[in-house]
C-alpha positions in Angstrom: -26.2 21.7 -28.3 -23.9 20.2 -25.5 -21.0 22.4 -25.2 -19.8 20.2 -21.9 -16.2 18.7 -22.8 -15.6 15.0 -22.9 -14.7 14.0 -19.4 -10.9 11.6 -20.3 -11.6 9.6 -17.2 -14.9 8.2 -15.2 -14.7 7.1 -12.2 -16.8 4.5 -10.8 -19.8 5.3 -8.3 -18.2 5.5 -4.5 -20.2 5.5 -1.1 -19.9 7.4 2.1 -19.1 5.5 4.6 -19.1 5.9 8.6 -16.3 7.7 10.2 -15.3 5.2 12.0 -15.8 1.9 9.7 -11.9 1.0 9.1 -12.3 -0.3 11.8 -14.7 -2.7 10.7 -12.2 -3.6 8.0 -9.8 -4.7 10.1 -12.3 -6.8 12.3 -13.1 -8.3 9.1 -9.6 -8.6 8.3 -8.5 -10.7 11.0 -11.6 -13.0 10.2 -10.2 -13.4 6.5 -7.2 -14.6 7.9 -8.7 -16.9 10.5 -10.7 -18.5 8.1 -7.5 -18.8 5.7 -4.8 -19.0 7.5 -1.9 -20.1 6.2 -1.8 -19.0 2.6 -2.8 -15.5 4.5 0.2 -16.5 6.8 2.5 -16.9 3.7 2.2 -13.3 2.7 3.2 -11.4 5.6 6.3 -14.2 6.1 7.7 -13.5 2.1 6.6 -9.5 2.9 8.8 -9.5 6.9 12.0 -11.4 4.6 11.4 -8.9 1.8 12.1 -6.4 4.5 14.8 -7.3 6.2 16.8 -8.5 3.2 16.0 -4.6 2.2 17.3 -3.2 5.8 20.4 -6.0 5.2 21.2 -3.8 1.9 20.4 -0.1 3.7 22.5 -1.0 6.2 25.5 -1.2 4.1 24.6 1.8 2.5 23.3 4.2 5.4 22.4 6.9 3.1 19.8 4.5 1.6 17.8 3.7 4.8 15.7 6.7 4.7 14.0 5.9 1.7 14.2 2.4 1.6 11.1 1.4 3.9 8.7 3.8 3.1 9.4 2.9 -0.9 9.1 -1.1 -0.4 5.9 0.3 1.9 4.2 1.8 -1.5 4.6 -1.2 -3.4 2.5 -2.9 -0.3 -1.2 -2.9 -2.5 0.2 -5.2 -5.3 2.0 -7.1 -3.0 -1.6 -8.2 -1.5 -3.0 -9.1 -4.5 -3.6 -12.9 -3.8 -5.0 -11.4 -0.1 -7.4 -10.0 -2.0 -8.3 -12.5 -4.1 -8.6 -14.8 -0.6 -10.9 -12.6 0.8 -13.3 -12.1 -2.7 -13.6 -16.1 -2.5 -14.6 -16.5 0.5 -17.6 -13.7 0.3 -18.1 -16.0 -3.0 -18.4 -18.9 -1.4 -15.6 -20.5 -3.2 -12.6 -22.5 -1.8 -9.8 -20.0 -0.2 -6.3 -21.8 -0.5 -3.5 -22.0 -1.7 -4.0 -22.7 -5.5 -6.3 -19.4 -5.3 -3.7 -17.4 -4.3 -1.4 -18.8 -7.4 -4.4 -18.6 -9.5 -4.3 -14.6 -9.1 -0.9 -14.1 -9.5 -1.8 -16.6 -12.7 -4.5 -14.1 -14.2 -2.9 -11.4 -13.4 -4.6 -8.2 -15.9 -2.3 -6.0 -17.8 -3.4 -2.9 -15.4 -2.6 -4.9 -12.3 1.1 -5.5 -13.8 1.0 -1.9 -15.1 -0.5 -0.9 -11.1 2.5 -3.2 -10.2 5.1 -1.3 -12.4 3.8 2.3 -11.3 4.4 1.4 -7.9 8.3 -0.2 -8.1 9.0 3.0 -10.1 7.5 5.3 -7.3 9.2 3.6 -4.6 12.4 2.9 -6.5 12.3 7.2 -7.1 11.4 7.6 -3.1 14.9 5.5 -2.4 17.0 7.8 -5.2 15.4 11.0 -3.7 15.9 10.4 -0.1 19.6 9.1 -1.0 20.1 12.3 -2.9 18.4 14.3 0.0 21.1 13.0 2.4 24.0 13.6 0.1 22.9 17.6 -0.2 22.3 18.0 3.3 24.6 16.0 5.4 28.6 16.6 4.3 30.2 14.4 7.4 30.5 10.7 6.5 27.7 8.6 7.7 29.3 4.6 8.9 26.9 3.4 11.5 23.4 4.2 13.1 25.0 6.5 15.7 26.5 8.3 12.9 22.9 8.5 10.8 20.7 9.1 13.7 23.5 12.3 14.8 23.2 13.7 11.4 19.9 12.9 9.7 17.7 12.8 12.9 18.9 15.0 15.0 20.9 17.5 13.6 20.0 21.1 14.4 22.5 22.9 11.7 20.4 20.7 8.7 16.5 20.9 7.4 16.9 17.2 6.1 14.8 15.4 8.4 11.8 18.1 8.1 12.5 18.0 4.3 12.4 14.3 4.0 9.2 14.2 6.2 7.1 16.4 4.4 8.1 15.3 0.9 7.7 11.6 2.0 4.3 12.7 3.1 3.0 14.1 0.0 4.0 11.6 -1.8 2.8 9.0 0.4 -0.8 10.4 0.3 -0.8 10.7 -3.0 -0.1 6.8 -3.7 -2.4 6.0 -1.0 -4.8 8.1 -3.0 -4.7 6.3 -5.9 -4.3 2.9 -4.9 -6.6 2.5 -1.5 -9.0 0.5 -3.5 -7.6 0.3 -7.0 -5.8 -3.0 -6.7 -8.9 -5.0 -5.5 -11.2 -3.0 -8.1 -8.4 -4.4 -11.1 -8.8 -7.7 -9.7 -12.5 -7.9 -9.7 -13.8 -5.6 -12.5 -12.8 -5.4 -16.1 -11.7 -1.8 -15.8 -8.4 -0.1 -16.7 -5.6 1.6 -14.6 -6.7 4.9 -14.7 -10.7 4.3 -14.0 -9.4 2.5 -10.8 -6.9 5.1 -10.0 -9.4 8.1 -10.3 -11.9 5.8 -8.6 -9.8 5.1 -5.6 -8.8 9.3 -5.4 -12.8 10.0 -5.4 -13.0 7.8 -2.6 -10.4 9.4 -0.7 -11.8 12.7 -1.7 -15.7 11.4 -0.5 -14.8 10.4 2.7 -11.6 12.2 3.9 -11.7 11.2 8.0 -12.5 8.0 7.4 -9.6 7.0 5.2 -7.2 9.6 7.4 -8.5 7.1 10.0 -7.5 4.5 7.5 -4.1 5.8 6.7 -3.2 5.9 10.2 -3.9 2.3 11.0 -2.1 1.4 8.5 1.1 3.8 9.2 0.9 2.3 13.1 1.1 -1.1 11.7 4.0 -0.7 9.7 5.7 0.8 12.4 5.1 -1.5 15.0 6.1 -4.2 12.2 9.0 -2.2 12.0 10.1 -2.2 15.3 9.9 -5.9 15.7 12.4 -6.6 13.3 9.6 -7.1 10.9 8.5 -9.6 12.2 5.4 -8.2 12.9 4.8 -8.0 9.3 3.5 -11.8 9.2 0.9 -10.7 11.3 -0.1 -7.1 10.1 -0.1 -7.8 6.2 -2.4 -10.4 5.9 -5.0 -8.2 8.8 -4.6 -4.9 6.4 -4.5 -6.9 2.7 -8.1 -8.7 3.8 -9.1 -5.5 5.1 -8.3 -3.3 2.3 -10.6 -6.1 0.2 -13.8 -5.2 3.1 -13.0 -1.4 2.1 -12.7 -1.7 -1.5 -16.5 -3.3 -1.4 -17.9 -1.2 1.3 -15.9 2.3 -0.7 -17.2 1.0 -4.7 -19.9 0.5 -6.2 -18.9 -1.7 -9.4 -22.0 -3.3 -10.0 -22.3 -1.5 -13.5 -18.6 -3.2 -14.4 -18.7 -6.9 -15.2 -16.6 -9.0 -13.4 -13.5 -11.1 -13.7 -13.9 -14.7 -13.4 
């Protein structure tokens, strides 16, 4: 008699991959967006205004900006949705444009909205934490960036900063967990939320320097996109969304799951 308890989630196969194979992915990024330019193009230009209209807001309210990037960062993988769908035509073949890119957001499943509304939620709850972080820790008035960098950044009577770093952290890795390869699995598989989810955690969990390696690109990216005013952004989405499509194929074996057309 099997005694062995019913298992609520399956993931799907995942590979082990070389240490050193993101950056593959991003070499394979940058050809995505060479060969499809300007809808590629168009991504990281809505992404760079999406951030600076969000630093026009933080800035009004200072004790916003600590949470304000790094929560419009986690809701980065369903923001790259038509990148990936770019990047699955042209390994198909098929015409990469445009009218692809609409054609996703068109199709959209119900776990890629439901992916979509996890993440807004999670980085809507970073923005409330790390405004509620700065109200228990900092009690002099915070009007400017001299004022936010004194008392946030470097203030020596206050644990905020280390506080906010580590919490921000976890929960970072924990979203990049789950979502590494789960937005391009939902696009291409018929499979639900969770199975991508738990997919995208055993892949993370199968190859752990690899997708540190991974993780770090990504992090130097954002903050070089960061420091240019975000302009940088038009450049670095596109390069990381195709190459987050190379990693999801290299990462998953789906071949058992039948595809969306």
């Amino acid at each position: 008699m099997n005694t062995e308890a019913p298992r609520l989630v399956e993931a799907l196969p995942v590979r082990s991959i070389p240490v050193m194979r993101p950056f593959a992915w991003l070499a394979a990024g940058i050809r995505d967006l060479a060969h499809a330019p300007w809808p590629s193009l168009l991504h990281g230009v809505l992404v760079a205004a999406g951030g600076l209209f969000i630093a026009a807001l933080a800035l009004r309210w200072w004790p916003l900006l600590p949470g304000a990037f790094s929560g419009f960062v986690l809701v980065a993988p369903i923001l790259a949705t038509g990148l990936y769908e770019l990047s699955r035509r042209r390994e198909r073949g098929e015409p990469a444009d445009l009218a692809a890119v609409l054609a996703a957001w068109r199709k959209g499943t119900r776990s890629l909205v439901w992916l979509g509304l996890a993440l807004a939620i999670a980085g809507t709850a970073w923005v409330l934490v790390s405004a509620v972080l700065v109200a228990l820790f900092v009690t002099a008035p915070i009007t400017g960036g001299e004022a936010f960098v004194r008392h946030v950044i470097l203030s020596q009577g206050s644990n905020l900063f280390p506080v906010w770093m580590a919490l921000g952290a976890l929960g970072a890795s924990l979203v990049f967990a789950a979502t590494v390869v789960s937005a391009p699995l939902l696009l291409d598989r018929d499979t639900d939320l969770l199975t991508a989810a738990w997919t995208s955690v055993r892949a993370v969990g199968e190859n752990p320097i690899a997708m540190g390696i991974w993780a770090t690109l990504i992090m130097v990216a954002t903050a070089l996109s960061m420091a240019t005013a975000m302009l940088g952004f038009i450049v670095t989405i596109p390069v990381i969304g195709h190459a987050t499509w190379h990693a999801y194929r290299d990462l998953v074996d789906a071949r058992g799951v039948p595809a969306r057309e």
